[in-house]
C-alpha positions in Angstrom: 4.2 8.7 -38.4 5.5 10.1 -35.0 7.7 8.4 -32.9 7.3 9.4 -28.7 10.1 12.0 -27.5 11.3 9.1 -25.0 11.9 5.6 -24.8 9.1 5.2 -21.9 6.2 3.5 -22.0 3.0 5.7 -21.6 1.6 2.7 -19.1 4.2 1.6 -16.8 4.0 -1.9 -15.4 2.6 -1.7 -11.7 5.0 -1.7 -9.5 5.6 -5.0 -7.4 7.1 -6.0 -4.2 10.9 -6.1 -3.4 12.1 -9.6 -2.0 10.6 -12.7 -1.3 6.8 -12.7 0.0 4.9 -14.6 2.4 2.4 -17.2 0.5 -0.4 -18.8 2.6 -0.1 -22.8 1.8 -2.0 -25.7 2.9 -1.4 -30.0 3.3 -0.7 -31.1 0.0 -0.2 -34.9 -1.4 3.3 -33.8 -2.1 4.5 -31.3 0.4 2.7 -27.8 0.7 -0.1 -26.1 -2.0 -0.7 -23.1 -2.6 -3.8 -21.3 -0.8 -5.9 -20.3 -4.0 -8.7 -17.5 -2.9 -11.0 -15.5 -4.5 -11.7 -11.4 -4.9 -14.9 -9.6 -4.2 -16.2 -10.2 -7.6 -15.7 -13.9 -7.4 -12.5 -14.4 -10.0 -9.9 -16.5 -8.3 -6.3 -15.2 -7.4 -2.9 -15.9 -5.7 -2.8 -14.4 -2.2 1.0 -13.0 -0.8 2.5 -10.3 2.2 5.3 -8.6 2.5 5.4 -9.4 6.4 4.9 -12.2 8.4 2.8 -9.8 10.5 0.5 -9.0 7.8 0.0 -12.6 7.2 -0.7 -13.8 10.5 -3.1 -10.6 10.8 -5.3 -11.2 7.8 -5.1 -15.2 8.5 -4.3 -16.3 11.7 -1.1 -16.8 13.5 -1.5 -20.9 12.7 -1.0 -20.5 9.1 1.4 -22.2 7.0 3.4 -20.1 5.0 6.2 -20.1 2.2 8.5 -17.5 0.6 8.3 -16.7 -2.9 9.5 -14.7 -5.0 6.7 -12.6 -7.3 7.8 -14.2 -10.4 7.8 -17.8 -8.9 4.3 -17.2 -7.5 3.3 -16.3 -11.2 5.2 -19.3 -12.6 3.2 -21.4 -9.8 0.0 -20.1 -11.0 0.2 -19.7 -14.5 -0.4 -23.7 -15.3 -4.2 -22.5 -13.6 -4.9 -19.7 -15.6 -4.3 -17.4 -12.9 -2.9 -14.2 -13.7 -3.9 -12.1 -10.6 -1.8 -12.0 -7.5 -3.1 -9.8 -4.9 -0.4 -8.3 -2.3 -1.2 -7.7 1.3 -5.1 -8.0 1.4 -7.0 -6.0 3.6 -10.7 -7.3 3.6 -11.4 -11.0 4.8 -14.9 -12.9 5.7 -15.4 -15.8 7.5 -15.3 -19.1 5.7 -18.0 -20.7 3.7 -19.8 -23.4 5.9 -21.8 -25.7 3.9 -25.9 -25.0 3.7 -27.7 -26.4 7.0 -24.2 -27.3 8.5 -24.0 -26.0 12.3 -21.1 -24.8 13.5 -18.6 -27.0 15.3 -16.6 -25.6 18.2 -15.0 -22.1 17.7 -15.1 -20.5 13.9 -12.6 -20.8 11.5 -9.9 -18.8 10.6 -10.8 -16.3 8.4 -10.7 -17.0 4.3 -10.0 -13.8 2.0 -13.3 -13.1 -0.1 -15.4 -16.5 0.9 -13.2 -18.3 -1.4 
């Protein structure tokens, strides 16, 4: 058996963000929730930013927010089976209105992924 000339591994884990992040929350029973979305293909993840900016960009300058560390986001999402977290998200589509629902005053702010 061959051992590898070095101690790294031949996948590295990705790498993740430095710091605290910015995680979308909404009105909870207890205090604030966790905004829960869902990618392209329809699996559900944990949405965070690196700015404030980015944030309010992707989901409008009225949404709550919290700082989290990566690991605590994980920890916070692990009791849901979620393993994804998905950093600074580009693509966004309006919210889901219900079926034969007409819209009421202006549209929503944008939801990542119709989720």
């Amino acid at each position: 058996m061959t051992e590898p000339l070095s101690g790294e591994d031949p996948e590295p884990p990705e790498p993740s963000p430095a710091g605290p992040l910015y995680v979308p929350v909404r009105p909870g029973p207890s205090g604030s929730a966790l905004r829960l979305f869902r990618t392209p293909l329809g699996r559900r993840t944990a949405v965070a930013f690196t700015s404030e900016r980015g944030l309010a960009a992707t989901l409008g300058a009225d949404q709550a927010w919290i700082r989290l560390g990566e690991p605590a986001l994980r920890a916070l999402t692990a009791p849901l089976a979620l393993t994804t977290v998905t950093v600074d998200p580009q693509f966004t589509a309006p919210a889901v209105a219900p079926t034969g629902a007409a819209p009421a005053g202006p549209a929503p702010a944008p939801a990542l992924w119709a989720g």
